[in-house]
N, C-alpha and C positions, 0 to 999 in steps of 0.2 A: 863457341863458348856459350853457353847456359848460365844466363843469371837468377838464383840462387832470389826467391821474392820469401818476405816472411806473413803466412799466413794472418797473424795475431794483427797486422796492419795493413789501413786502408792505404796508402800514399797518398795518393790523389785527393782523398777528403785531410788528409794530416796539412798537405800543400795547399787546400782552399783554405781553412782555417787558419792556418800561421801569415795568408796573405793580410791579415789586416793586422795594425799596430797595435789598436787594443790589446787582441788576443793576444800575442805575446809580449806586452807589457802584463797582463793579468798571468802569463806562466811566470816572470819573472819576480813579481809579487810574491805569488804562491810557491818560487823555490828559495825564496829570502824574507818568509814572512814574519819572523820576527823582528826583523829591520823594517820592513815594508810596511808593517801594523805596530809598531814603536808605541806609539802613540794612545793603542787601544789596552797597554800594558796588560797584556796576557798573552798567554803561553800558544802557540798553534800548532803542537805536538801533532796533532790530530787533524788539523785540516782550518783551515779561514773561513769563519762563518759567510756565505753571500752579502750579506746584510755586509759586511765590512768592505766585501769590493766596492759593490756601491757605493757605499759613504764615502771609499776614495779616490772612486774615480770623476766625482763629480756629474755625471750622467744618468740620463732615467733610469728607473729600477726597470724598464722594459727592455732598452737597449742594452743593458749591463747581460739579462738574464737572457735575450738573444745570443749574444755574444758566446756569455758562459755555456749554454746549450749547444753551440758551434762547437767547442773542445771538446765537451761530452761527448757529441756522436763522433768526434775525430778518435776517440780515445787517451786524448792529451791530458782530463782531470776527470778524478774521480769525486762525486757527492757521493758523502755521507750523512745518511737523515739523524738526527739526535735529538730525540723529540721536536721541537719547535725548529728546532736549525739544520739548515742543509751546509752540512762543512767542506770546504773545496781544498780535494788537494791534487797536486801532478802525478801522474803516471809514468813515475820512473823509471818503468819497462818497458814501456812504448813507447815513449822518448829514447831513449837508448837503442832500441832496435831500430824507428825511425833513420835517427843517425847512421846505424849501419846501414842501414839500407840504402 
């Protein structure tokens, strides 16, 4: 039997990435962010400015944008630049294939 691998994802880097808590405390932020960023009252149709992870995760703006850089090249969040802001958000379709996979 042949198993069926889906090009559009790495695994192995999706597996190194998801091993730490941060990282997926910061997918679950970014899949509930208008609860998760309450507090910032705005809307995050669009994606969670970085600047807001960091202010919530309590951590250096180096190890936050490490971290965040982790998902990136896993394919788990997408930045979006807008002007001054780089906006984060999940990758609904690599998440989902992940899962299948």
């Amino acid at each position: 039997m042949t198993i069926q691998t889906n090009p559009a994802i790495d695994a192995d880097t999706i597996h190194k990435a998801l091993a730490n808590p941060f990282r997926r405390e910061v997918l679950a932020w970014l899949k509930t962010s208008n609860a998760a960023f309450a507090k910032e009252r705005a809307s995050f149709r669009d994606g969670v400015p970085a600047s807001a992870v960091h202010a919530r995760s309590g951590l250096s703006q180096s190890t936050v944008s490490a971290h965040v850089a982790t998902l990136i090249d896993a394919g788990l969040v997408v930045p979006t630049r807008v002007g001054q802001w780089t906006l984060l958000s999940r990758n609904e379709e690599v998440i989902r294939a992940f899962a299948r996979h």
